[in-house]
TORKOL-4160 file (C-alpha; in steps of 0.2 Angstrom, whole numbers, padded with zeros to 4 digits, m for minus):
356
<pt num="1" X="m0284" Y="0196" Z="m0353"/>
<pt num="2" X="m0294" Y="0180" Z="m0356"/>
<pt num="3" X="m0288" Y="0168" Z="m0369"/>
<pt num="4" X="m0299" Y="0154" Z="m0379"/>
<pt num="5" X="m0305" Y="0139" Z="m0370"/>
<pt num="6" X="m0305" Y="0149" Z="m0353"/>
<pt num="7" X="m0312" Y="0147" Z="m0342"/>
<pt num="8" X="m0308" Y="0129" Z="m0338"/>
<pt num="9" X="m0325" Y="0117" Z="m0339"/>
<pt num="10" X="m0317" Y="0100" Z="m0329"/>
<pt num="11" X="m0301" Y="0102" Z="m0315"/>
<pt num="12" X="m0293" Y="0088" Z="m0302"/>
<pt num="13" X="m0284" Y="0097" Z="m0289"/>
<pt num="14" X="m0272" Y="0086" Z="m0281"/>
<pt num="15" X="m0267" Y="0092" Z="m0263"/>
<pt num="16" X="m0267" Y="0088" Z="m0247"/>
<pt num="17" X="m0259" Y="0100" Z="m0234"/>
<pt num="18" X="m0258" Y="0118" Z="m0225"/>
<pt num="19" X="m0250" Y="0125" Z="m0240"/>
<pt num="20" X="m0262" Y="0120" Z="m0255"/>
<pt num="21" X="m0275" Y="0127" Z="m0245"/>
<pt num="22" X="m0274" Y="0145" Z="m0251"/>
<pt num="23" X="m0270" Y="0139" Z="m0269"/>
<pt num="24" X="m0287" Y="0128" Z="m0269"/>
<pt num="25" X="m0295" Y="0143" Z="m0264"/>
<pt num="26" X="m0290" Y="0153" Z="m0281"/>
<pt num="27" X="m0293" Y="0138" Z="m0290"/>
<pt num="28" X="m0313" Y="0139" Z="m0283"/>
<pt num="29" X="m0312" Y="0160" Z="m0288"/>
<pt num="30" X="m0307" Y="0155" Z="m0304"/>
<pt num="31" X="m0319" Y="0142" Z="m0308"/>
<pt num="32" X="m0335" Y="0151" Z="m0300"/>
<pt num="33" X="m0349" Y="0150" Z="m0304"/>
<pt num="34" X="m0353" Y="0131" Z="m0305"/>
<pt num="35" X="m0337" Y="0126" Z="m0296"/>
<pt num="36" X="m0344" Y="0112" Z="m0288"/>
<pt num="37" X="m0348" Y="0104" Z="m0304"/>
<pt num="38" X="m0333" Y="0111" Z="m0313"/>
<pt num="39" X="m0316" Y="0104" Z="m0298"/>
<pt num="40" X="m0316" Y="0090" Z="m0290"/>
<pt num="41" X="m0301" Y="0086" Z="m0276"/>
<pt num="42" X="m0290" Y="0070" Z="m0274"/>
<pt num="43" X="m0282" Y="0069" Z="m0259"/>
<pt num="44" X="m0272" Y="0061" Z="m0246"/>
<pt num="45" X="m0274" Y="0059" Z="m0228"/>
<pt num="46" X="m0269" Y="0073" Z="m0216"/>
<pt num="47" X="m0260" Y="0069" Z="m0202"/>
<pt num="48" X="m0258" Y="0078" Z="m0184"/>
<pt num="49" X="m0238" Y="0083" Z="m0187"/>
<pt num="50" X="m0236" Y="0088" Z="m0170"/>
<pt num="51" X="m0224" Y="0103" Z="m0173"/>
<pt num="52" X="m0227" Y="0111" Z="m0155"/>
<pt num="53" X="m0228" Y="0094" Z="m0148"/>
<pt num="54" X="m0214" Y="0083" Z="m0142"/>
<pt num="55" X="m0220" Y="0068" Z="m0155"/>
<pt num="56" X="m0225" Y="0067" Z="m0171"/>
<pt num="57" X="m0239" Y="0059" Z="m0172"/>
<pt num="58" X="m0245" Y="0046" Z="m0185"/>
<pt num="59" X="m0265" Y="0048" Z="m0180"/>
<pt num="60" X="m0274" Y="0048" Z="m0196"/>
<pt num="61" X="m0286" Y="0067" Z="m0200"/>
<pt num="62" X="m0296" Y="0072" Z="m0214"/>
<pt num="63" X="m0282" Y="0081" Z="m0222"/>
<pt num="64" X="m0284" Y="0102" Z="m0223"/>
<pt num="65" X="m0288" Y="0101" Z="m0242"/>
<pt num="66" X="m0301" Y="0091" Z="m0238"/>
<pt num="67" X="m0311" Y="0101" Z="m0226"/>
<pt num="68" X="m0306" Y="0116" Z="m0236"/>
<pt num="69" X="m0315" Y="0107" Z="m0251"/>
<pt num="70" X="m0330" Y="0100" Z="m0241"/>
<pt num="71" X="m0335" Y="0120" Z="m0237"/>
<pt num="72" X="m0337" Y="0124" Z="m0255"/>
<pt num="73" X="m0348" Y="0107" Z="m0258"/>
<pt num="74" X="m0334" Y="0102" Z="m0268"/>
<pt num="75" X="m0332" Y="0083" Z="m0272"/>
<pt num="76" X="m0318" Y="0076" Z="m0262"/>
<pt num="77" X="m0308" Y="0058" Z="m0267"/>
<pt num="78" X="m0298" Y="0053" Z="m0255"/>
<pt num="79" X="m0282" Y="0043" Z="m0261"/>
<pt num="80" X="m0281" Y="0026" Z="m0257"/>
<pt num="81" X="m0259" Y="0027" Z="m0251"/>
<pt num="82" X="m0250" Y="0020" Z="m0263"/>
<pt num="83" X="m0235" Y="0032" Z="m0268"/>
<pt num="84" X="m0240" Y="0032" Z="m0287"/>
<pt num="85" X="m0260" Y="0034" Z="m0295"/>
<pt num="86" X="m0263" Y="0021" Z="m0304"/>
<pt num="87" X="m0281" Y="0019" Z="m0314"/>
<pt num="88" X="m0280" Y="m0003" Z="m0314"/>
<pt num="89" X="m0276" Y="m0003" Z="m0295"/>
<pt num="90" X="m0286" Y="m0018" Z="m0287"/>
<pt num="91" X="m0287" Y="m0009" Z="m0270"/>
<pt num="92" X="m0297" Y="0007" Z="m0273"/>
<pt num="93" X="m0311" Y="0006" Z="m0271"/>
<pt num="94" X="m0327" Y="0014" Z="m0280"/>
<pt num="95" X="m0321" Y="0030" Z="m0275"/>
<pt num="96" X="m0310" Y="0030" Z="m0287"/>
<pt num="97" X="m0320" Y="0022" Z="m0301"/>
<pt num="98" X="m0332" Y="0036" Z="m0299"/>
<pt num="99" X="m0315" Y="0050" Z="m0301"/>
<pt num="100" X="m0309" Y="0041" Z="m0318"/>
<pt num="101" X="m0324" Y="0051" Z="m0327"/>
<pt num="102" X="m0314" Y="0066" Z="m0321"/>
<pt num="103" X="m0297" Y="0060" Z="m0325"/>
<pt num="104" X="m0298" Y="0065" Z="m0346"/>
<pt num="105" X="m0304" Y="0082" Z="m0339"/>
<pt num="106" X="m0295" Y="0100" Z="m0346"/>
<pt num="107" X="m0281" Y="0100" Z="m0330"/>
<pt num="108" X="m0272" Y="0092" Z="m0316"/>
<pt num="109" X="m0267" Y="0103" Z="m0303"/>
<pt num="110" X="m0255" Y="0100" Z="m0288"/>
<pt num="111" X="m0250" Y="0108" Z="m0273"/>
<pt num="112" X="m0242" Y="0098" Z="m0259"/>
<pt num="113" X="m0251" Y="0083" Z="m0260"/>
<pt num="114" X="m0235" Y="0071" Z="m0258"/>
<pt num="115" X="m0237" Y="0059" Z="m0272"/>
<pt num="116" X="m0230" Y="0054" Z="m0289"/>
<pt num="117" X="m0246" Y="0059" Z="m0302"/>
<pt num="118" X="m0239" Y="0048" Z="m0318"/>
<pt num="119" X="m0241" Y="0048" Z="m0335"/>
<pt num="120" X="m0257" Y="0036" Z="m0334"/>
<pt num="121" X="m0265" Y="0051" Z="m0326"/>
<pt num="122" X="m0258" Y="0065" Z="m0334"/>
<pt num="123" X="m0262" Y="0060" Z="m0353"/>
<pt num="124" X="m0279" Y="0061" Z="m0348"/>
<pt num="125" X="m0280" Y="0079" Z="m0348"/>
<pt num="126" X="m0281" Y="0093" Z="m0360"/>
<pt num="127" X="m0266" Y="0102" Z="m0355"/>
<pt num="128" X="m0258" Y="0089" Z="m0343"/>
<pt num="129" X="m0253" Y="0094" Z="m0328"/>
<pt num="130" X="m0246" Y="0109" Z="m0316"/>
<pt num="131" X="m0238" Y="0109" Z="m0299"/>
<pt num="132" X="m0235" Y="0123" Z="m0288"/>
<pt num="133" X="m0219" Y="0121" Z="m0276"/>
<pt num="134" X="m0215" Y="0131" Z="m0263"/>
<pt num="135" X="m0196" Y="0134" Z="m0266"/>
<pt num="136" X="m0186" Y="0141" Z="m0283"/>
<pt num="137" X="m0184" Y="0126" Z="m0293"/>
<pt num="138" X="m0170" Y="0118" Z="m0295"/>
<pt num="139" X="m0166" Y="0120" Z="m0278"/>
<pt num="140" X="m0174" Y="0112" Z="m0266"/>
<pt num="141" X="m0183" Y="0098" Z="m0278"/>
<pt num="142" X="m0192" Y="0084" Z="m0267"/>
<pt num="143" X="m0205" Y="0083" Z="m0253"/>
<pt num="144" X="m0196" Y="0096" Z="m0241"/>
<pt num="145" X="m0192" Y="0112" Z="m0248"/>
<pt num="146" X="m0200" Y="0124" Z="m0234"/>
<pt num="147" X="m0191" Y="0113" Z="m0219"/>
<pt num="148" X="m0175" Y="0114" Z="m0231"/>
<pt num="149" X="m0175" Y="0133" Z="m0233"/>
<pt num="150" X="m0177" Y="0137" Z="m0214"/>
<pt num="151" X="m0163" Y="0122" Z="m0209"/>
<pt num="152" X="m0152" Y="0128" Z="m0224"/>
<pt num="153" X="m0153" Y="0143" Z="m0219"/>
<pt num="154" X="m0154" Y="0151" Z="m0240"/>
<pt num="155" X="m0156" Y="0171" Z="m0241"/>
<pt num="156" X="m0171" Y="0166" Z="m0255"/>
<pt num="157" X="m0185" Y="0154" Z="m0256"/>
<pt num="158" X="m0199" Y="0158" Z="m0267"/>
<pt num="159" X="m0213" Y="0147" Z="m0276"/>
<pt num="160" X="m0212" Y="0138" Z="m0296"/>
<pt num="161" X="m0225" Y="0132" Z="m0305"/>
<pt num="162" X="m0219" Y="0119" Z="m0317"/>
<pt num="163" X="m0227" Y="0106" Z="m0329"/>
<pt num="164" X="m0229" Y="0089" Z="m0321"/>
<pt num="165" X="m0214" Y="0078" Z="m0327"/>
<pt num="166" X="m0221" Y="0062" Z="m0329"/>
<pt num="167" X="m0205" Y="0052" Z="m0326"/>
<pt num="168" X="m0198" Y="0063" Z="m0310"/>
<pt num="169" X="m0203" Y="0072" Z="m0296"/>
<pt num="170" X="m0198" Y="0092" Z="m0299"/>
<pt num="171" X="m0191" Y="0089" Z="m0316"/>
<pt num="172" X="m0205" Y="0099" Z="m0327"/>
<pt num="173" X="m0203" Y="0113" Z="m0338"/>
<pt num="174" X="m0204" Y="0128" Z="m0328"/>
<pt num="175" X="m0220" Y="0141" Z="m0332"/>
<pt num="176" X="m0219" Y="0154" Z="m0318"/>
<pt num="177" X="m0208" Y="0158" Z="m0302"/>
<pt num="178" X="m0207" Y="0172" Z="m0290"/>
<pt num="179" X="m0194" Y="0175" Z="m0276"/>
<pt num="180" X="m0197" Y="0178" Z="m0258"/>
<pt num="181" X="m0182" Y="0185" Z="m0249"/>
<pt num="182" X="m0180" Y="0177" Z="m0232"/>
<pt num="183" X="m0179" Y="0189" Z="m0215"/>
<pt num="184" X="m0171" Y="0174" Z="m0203"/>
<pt num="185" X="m0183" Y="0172" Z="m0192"/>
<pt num="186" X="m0197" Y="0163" Z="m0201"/>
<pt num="187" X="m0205" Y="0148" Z="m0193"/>
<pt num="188" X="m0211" Y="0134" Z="m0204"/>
<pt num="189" X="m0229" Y="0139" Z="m0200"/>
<pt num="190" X="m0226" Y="0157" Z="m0207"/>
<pt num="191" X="m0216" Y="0154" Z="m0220"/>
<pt num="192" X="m0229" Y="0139" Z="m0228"/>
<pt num="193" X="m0242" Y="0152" Z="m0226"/>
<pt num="194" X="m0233" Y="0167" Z="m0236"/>
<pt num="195" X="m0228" Y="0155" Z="m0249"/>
<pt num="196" X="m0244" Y="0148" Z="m0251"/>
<pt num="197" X="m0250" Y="0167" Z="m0254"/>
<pt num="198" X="m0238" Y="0171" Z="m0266"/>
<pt num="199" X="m0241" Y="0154" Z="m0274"/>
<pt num="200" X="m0258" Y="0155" Z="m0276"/>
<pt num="201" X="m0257" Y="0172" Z="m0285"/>
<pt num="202" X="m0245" Y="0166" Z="m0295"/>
<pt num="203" X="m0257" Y="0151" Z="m0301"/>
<pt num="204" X="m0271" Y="0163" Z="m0302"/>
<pt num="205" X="m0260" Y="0173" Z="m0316"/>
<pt num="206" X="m0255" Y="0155" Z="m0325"/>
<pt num="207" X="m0273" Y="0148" Z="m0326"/>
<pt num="208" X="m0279" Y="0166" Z="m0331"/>
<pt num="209" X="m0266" Y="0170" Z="m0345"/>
<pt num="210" X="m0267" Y="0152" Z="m0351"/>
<pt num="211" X="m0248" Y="0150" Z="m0351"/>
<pt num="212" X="m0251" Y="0133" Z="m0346"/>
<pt num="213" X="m0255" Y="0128" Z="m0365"/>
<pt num="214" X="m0240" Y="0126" Z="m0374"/>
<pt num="215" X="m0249" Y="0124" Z="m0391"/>
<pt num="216" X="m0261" Y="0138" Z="m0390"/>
<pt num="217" X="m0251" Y="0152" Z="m0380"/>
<pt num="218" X="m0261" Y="0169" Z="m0381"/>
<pt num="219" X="m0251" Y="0181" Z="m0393"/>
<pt num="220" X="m0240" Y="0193" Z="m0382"/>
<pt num="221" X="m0239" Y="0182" Z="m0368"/>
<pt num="222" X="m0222" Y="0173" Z="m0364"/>
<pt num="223" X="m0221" Y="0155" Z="m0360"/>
<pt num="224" X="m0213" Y="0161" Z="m0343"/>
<pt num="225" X="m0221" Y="0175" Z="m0330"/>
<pt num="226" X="m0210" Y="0182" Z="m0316"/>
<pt num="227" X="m0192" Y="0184" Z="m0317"/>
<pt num="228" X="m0182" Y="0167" Z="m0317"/>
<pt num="229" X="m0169" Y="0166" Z="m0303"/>
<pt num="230" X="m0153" Y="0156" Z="m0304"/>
<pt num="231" X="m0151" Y="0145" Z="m0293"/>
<pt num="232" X="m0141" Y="0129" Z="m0290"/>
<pt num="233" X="m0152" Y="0111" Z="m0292"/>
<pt num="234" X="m0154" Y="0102" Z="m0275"/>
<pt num="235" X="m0164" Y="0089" Z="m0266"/>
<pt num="236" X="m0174" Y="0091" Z="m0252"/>
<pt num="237" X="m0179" Y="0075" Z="m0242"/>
<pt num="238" X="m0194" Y="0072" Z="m0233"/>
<pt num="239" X="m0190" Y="0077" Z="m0216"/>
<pt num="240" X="m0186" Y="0067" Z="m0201"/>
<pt num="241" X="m0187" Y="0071" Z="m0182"/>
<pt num="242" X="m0168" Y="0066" Z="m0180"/>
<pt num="243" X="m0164" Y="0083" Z="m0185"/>
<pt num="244" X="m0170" Y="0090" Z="m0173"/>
<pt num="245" X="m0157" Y="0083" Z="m0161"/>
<pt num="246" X="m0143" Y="0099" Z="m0160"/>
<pt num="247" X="m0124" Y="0091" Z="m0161"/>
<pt num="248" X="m0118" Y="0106" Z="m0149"/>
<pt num="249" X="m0101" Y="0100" Z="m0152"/>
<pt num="250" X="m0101" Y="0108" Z="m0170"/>
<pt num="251" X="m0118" Y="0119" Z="m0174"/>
<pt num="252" X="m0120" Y="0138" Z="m0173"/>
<pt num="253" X="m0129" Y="0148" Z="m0164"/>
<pt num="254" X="m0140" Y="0151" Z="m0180"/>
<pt num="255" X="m0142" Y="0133" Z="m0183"/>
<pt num="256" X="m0149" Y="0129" Z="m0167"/>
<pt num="257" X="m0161" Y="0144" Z="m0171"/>
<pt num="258" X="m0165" Y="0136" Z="m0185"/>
<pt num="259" X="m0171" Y="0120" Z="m0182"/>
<pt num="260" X="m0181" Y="0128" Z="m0167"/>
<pt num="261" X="m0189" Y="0138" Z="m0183"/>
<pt num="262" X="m0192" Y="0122" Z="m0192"/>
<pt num="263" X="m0199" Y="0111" Z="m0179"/>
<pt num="264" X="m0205" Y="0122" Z="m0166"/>
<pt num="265" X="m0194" Y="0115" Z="m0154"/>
<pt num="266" X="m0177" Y="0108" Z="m0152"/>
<pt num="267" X="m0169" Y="0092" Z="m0145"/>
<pt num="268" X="m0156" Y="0086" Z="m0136"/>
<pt num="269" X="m0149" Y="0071" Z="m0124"/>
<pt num="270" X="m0142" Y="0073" Z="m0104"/>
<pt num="271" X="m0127" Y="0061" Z="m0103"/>
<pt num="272" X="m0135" Y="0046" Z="m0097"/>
<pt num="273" X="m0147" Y="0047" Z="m0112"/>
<pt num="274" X="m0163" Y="0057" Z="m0108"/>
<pt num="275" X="m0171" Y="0063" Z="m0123"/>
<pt num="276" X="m0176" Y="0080" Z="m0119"/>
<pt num="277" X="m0187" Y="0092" Z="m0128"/>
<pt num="278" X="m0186" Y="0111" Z="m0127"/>
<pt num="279" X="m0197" Y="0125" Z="m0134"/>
<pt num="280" X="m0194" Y="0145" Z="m0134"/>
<pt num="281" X="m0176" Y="0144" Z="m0141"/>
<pt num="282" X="m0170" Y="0163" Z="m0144"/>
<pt num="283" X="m0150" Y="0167" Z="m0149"/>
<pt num="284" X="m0141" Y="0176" Z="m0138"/>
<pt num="285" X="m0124" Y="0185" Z="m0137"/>
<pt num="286" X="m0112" Y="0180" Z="m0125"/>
<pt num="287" X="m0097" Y="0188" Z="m0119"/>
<pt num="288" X="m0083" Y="0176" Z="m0127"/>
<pt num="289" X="m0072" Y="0182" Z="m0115"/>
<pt num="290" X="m0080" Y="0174" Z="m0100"/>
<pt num="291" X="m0086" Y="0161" Z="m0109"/>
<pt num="292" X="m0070" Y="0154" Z="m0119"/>
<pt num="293" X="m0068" Y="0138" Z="m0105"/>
<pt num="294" X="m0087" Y="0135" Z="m0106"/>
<pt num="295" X="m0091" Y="0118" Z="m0118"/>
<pt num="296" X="m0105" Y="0121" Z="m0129"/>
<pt num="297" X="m0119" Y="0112" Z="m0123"/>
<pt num="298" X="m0115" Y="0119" Z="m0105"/>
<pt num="299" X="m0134" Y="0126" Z="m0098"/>
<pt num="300" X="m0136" Y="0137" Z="m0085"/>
<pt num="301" X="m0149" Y="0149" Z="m0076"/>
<pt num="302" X="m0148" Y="0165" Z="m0083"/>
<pt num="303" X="m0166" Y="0175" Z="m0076"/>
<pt num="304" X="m0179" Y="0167" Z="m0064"/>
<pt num="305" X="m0191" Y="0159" Z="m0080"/>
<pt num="306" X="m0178" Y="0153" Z="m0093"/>
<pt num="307" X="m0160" Y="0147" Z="m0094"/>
<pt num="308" X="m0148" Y="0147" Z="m0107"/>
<pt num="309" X="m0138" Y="0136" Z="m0115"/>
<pt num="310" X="m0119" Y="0138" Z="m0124"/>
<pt num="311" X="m0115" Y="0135" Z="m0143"/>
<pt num="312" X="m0099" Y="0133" Z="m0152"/>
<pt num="313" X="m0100" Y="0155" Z="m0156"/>
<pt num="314" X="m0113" Y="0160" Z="m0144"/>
<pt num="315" X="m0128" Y="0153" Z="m0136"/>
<pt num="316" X="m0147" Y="0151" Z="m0136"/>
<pt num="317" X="m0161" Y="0157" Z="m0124"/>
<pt num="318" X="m0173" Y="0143" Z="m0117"/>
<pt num="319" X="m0189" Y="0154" Z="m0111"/>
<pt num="320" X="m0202" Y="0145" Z="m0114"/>
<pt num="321" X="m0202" Y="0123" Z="m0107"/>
<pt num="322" X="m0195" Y="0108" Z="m0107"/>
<pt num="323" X="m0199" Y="0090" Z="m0111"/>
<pt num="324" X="m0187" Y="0074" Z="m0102"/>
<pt num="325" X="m0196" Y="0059" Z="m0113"/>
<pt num="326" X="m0210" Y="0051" Z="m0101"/>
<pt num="327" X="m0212" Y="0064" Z="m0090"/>
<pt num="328" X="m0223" Y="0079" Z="m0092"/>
<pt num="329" X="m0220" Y="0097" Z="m0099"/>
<pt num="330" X="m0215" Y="0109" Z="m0087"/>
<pt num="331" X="m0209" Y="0127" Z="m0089"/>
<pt num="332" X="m0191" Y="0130" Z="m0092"/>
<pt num="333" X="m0191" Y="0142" Z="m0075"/>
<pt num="334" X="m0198" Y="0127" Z="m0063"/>
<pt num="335" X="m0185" Y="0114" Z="m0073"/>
<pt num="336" X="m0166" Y="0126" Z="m0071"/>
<pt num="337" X="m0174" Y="0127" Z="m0053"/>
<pt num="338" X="m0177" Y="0110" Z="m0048"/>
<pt num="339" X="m0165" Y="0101" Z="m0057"/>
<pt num="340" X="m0144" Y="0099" Z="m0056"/>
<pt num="341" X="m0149" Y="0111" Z="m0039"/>
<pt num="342" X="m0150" Y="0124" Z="m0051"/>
<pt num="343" X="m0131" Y="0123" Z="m0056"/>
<pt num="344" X="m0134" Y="0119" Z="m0072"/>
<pt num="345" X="m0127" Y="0105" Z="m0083"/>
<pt num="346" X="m0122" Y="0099" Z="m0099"/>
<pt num="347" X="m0133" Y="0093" Z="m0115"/>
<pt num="348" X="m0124" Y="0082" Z="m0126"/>
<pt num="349" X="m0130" Y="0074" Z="m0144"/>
<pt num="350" X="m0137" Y="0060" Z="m0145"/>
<pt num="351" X="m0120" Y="0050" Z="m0151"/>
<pt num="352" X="m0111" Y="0057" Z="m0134"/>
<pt num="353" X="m0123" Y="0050" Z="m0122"/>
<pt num="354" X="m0114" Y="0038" Z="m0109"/>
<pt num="355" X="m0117" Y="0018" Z="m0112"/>
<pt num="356" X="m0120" Y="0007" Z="m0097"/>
């Protein structure tokens, strides 16, 4: 069904990483032909996140949006940094003078770009402005809901397109939802990329039914699509490295699992205060039996290439390397050989590590 006004003549696309990717894509679909004279992009800076690294690095990229906009000859406008858009900001230069003709256009739409879009902005358009968020609002409101749902260990995640709220992050009336029901063993880079599928078809279905003008709905159409899920309102922060760090004292199994899912890797401390990095984390079962005595965060060879190391109910697999801070990345077979003899030892968090 097509509905009056559609397709849309003038769009700003506000993104920036992995996941608005796919959802740029069904923006360009829907605005063929002409779509470089009908979209144009706003967006931030990539930056090299390092996941299957040991850092995480600050080094400045053309951001995925970007490049994903430059193949279509779209116009790109990369944001200046502040945290809020702002039309009489002194410091952006004349790129964004030239993006203010586009700012009283028919819609904003955002996908993971990171920033507060206010009302200054969003008066400018037609119908305002949509976001699509990769977890099922309430929950998870804020810049980390994919981390939060792997860490958090939820049986449900799914994607919400909401209206822009021009006072709060996530706070927007809520146009369409769809749930995606979690396996366990999803790493950040695959669940991003099934969610940005699921919320670029979703997007596809708003911007074609027209649901996201209020005023003017289509007869028969409902203001919501999908089926809403109940679900308690949380914040999710931005992430930070620290929780990486496992506090064997006290996590699971499946929460060490976890953050290996989130981050690609894990970390932890030796006594005297080596940060370590390890990669290839798999949970095993233990025999509690022969293991009651054993403190978590005991690790021990288990097979020639990998060693394992105890949690407070079980233990996880180190199969792939390992990391001490300043030195380099060796396999996790040639480091259980070399070092402690091959006996073994203990990781401890980062607030157990001894003080000289």
């Amino acid at each position: 069904m097509q509905r009056r006004g559609f397709p849309l003549s003038r769009v700003v696309f506000f993104g920036t990483d992995d996941f608005a990717v796919p959802i740029l894509r069904s923006v360009v679909e829907l605005l063929r032909p002409q779509v470089e004279q009908r979209l144009v992009v706003v967006s931030g800076s990539g930056r090299n996140t390092g996941r299957r690294r040991n850092d995480i690095s600050k080094q400045t990229l053309a951001s995925s949006v970007s490049r994903e906009a430059q193949e279509h000859g779209i116009p790109v406008y990369q944001f200046p940094g502040k945290e809020t858009l702002n039309t009489t900001a002194s410091n952006v230069a004349p790129d964004w003078q030239a993006l203010k003709k586009f700012t009283h256009g028919d819609l904003a739409i955002a996908a993971s770009f990171g920033r507060f879009i206010p009302a200054s902005i969003l008066n400018q358009f037609t119908y305002g402005g949509i976001n699509v968020h990769p977890s099922l609002l309430p929950q998870f409101r804020g810049p980390g809901p994919i981390y939060a749902a792997i860490l958090r260990q939820v049986s449900k995640t799914g994607v919400s397109i909401q209206r822009i709220h021009p006072a709060e992050f996530d706070k927007g009336e809520l146009l369409a939802q769809k749930a995606y029901v979690m396996n366990g063993t999803e790493t950040y880079e695959q669940l991003c990329q099934t969610l940005a599928q699921i919320g670029a078809g979703l997007l596809s279905r708003v911007l074609r039914l027209g649901t996201y003008d209020k005023d003017n709905a289509p007869e028969g159409i409902t203001s919501f699509l999908g089926k809403r899920v109940q679900v308690a309102e949380s914040w999710a922060p931005k992430v930070d490295l620290k929780q990486a760090f496992v506090e064997w004292d006290s996590y699971t199994t499946a929460q060490v699992y976890a953050i290996s899912r989130a981050f690609g890797f894990i970390k932890t401390c030796l006594p005297t205060g080596n940060s370590i990095t390890l990669w290839g984390i798999q949970p095993v079962m233990v025999d509690e039996t022969t293991c009651a005595n054993v403190a978590p965060g005991t690790f021990m060879r288990c097979f020639n290439n990998e060693f394992w190391i105890k949690t407070i109910d079980g233990a996880v697999r180190i199969n792939d390397s390992i990391q001490l801070a300043g030195r380099k990345r060796v396999s996790a077979g040639e480091w259980i050989a070399t070092s402690f003899k091959g006996k073994g030892g203990l990781f401890v968090s980062p607030n157990k590590v001894q003080r000289f």
